[in-house]
N, C-alpha and C positions, 0 to 999 in steps of 0.2 A: 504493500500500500504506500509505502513510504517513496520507494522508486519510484510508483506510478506517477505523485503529486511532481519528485524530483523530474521526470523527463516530461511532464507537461510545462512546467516552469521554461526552463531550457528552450523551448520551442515559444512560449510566451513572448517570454525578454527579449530573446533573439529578435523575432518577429518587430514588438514595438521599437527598439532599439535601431534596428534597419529601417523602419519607419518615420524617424525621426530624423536620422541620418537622410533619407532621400527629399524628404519634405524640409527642411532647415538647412541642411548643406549642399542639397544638389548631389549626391553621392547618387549616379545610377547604375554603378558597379557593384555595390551593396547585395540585391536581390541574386543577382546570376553570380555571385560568387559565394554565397548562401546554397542556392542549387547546386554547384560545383561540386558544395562539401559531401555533400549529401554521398553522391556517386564515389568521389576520393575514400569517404570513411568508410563506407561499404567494401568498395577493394581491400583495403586497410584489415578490417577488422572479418573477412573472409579467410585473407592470408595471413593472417598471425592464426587466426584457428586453425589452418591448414598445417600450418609448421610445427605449432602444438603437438600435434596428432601423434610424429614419432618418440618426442623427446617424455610426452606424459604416458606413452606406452611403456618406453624404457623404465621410466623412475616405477609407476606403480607396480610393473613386473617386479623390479626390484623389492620395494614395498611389503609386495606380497609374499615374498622369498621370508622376509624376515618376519612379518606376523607368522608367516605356518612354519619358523625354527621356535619360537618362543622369542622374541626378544623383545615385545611388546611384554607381555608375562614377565619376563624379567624386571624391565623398567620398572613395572608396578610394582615388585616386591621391593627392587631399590628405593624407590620413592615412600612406601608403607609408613616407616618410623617417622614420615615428616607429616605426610596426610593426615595420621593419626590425631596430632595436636594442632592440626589446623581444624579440622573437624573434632572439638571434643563433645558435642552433641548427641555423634551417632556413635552405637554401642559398637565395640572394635571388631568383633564378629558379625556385623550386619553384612549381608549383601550389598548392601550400598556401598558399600567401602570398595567392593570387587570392580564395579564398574565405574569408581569415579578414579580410581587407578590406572583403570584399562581406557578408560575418555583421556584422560589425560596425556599417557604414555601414548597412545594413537597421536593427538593433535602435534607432541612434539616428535613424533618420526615424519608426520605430514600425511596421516592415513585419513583425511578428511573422512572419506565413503565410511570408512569405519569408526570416526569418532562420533560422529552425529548419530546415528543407533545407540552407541555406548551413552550417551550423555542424558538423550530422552530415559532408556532403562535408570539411568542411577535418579532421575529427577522422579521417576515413579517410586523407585525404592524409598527416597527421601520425603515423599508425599506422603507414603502410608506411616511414617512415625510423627508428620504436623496434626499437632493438636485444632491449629483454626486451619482449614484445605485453602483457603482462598486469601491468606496471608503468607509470605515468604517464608522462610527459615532460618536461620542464620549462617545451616551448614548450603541451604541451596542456593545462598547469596555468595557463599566463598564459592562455592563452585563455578557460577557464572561469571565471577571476577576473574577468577584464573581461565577459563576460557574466552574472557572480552582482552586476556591481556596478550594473548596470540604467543606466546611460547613457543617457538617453534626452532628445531633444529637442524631444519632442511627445508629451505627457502626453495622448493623445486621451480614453482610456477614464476617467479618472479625472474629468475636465471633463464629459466627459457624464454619470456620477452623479452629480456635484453638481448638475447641472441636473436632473437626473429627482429628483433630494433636495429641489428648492428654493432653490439656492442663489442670493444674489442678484445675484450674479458668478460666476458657473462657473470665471474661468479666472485669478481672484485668486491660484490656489496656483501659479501657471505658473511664473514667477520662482523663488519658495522650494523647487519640486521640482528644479529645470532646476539650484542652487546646493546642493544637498544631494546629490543625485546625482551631482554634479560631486563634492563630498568624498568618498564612498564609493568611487567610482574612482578618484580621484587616492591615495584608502589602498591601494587593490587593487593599483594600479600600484608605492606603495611600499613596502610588506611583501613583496610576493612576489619584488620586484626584490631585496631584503635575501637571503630564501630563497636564493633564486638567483645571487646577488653579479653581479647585470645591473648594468654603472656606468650610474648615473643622472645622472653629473658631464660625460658626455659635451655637444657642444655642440647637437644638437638635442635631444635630450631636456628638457637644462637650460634651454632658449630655451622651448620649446614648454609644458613640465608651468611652468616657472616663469613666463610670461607668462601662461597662464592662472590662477595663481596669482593676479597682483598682476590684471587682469582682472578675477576675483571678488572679490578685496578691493576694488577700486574700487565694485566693484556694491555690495557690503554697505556701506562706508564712506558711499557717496552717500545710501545711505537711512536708513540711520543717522541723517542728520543733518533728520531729514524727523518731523514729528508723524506720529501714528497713523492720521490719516481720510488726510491728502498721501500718506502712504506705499502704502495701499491704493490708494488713485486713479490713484500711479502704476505702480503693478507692474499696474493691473490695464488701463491705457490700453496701456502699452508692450505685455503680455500680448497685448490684441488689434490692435493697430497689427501686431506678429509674425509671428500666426499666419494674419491677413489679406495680409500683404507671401508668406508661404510660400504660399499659397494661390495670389495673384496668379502668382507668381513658378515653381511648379508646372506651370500651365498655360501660361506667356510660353513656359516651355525645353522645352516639348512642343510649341508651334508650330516653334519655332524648328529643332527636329531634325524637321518635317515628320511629328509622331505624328497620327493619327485620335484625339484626345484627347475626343472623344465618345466613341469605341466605348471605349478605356481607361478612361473614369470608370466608363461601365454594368460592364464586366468587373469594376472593382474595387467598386462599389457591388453587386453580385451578392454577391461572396465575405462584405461587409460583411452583408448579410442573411442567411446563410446562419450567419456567424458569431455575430450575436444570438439565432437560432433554436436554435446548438447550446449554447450557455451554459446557456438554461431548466433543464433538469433540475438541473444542477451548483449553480446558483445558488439553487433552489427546494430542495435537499437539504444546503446547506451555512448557508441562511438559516434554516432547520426547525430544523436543530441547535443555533445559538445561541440562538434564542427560546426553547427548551426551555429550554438553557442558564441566559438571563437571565432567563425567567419561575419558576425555580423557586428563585431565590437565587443559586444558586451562584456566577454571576459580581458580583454585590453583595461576598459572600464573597470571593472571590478578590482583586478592585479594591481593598476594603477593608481587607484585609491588606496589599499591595503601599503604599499609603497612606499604612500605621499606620510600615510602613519607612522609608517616606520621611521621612515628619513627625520619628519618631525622629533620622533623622540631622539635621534643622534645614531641608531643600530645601522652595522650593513642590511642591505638589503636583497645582496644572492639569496636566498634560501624563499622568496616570497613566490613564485616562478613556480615551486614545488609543493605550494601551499593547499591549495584546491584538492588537490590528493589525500591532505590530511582531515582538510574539513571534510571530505565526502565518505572516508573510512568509516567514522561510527553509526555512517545510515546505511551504506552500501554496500556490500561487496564488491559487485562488480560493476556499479559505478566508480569505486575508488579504484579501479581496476581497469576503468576505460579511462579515465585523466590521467595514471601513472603512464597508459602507452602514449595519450597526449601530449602527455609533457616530453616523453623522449623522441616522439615523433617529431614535435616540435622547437626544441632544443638540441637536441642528439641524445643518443643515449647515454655518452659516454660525458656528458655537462654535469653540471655541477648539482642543474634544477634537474634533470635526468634519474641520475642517482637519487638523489637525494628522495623524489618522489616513490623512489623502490624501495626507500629506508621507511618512508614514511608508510609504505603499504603491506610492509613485514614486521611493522615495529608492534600493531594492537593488531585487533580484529573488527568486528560489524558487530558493535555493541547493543544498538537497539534491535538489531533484527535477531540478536542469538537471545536477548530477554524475550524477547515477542516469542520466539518458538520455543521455548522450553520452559517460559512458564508455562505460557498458551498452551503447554500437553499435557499440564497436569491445575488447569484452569484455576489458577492465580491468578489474583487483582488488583493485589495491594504490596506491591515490590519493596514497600521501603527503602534501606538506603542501597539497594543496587547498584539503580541509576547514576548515583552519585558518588559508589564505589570504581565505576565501572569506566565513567569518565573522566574521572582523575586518574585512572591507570593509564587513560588516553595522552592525556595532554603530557603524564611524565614521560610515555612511548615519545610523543612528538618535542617534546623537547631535548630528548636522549639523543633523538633521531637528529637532528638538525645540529647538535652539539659534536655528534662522532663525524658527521658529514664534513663538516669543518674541520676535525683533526685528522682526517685522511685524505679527503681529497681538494 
């Protein structure tokens, strides 16, 4: 519902904005360069799904190799001792506990298909112990923070537009997503722990959130200390040394638990095609509406104001360029998903507002639309401080994001 209102606007604005422009300035390039877009973002947004097709056959093949070794199961039991005292609500042996383990560990391997099943089950689980059905939880409030806070430890989809973009390392953002994303969650974790008066002074909590702490400051401190070409070279060597070690390492613990990891890669390379094939429409109807957008001014207009803000207060103002990606994250998906290829369409990929826009759209997730559906499945009305958990995870993602942008590239 939300994207619907978003891409009727789009077409709105556009429209009067060109309106104004022909009528006031005499612009009668405005309309046929409007049209233009139209047919441009279509091609546009045809062939990146197109290009999709191989690289998200690959990864989910992959993917799938590792859910049917166990290593999803694993992560869940690694993660256990921390869950436990984030959730002290639910009794330690609930079922609920299994699948908000298994939701989780899926979203940061990047098993979308299968975190979203996982997530509804643990929200059912979680329903049958609230005492009011149509009020939140506390434990289903942490739970939607940690998945609005996009945790993710393989950035797949975003490394593959930048390839189908041009880029001339695809997987240079790998690092700055994987560290930006980490601050967004570690906010999520402690605003709502505040909410909630969760001690976060306890001894694993404090071991675990505080070692990953000094972790990532080691990581930022080491390149910190690195010139601008070294620093890309190396975020971007580690980047693939990584996600070739996960790769290897995927198929090692698929032999090793005796998986058919042939037939598992076809299954998950199927879903992957399947999944390129159903984006088209979405991607071709959300790319139409920004070119209208920015072929008829109004995002000039918008950018341009937001700019004149900035400049006022004294700040640069690179990182403004990448903006619109950030605002359109916590209503869209894949509208945040059609401005990130804009912007690199429009910039290049390999720009500063380019990246930047890829940090900003791995850094959270689509915060109202992940409340909307999973309270919506276990018909909650009254979210509490969710919302308000959910978008302060946001804004520390987009400040993290913009802040690592800057120290890398």
């Amino acid at each position: 519902m939300v994207l619907n209102y978003i891409w009727i606007a789009f077409f709105a604005v556009a429209f009067v904005v060109a309106l104004v422009r022909l009528l006031f300035l005499g612009d009668l390039e405005v309309f046929p360069a409007m049209m233009n877009s139209t047919f441009d973002s279509s091609k546009t947004a045809f062939e990146i799904s197109l290009g999709l097709t191989g690289v998200l056959s690959l990864w989910l093949g992959i993917m799938k190799i590792g859910e049917r070794g166990g290593l999803v199961n694993a992560l869940a039991r690694f993660l256990s001792p921390v869950f436990v005292r984030l959730f002290p609500d639910i009794p330690k042996n609930h079922p609920a506990m299994g699948s908000i383990f298994m939701n989780i560990a899926a979203n940061m391997l990047g098993l979308d298909n299968a975190a979203t099943p996982l997530g509804l089950k643990a929200m059912e689980q979680m329903q049958e112990l609230n005492p009011k059905k149509d009020t939140a939880t506390n434990p289903m409030i942490m739970f939607l923070v940690l998945n609005t806070s996009g945790l993710t430890l393989i950035p797949v989809s975003i490394m593959t537009y930048r390839a189908q973009m041009g880029a001339s390392q695809p997987t240079d953002v790998f690092i700055p997503i994987l560290l930006a994303t980490f601050f967004a969650t570690l906010a999520g974790i402690v605003i709502t722990s505040l909410y909630q008066r969760i001690n976060l002074l306890n001894r694993t909590l404090l071991l675990t959130l505080g070692g990953a702490c000094v972790a990532v400051a080691g990581i930022i401190w080491g390149f910190s200390q690195l010139d601008g070409a070294t620093m890309n070279a190396v975020s971007t060597s580690v980047a693939t040394i990584l996600l070739m070690a996960i790769i290897t390492g995927f198929i090692l613990m698929g032999l090793f638990k005796r998986v058919n990891v042939y037939d598992a890669f076809i299954e998950g390379a199927k879903e992957g095609f399947q999944t390129a094939v159903r984006i088209i429409p979405y991607l071709v109807a959300i790319l139409v509406g920004i070119g209208v957008f920015r072929a008829s001014g109004a995002m000039d207009m918008l950018i341009g104001g937001i700019k004149w803000c900035i400049e006022t207060c004294g700040f640069d103002t690179g990182f403004v360029d990448a903006l619109p990606t950030a605002l359109m994250k916590p209503l869209s998906g894949s509208g945040a998903r059609g401005l990130m290829v804009d912007t690199m369409k429009t910039f290049g990929a390999d720009s500063f507002a380019g990246r930047l826009s890829c940090l900003f759209q791995g850094s959270t997730d689509t915060t109202f639309y992940i409340l909307a559906v999973y309270f919506g499945s276990v018909s909650v009305k009254y979210t509490r401080h969710a919302v308000a958990c959910g978008l302060l995870a946001d804004l520390a993602g987009v400040i993290a994001a913009i802040s690592i942008c800057y120290l890398f590239f």
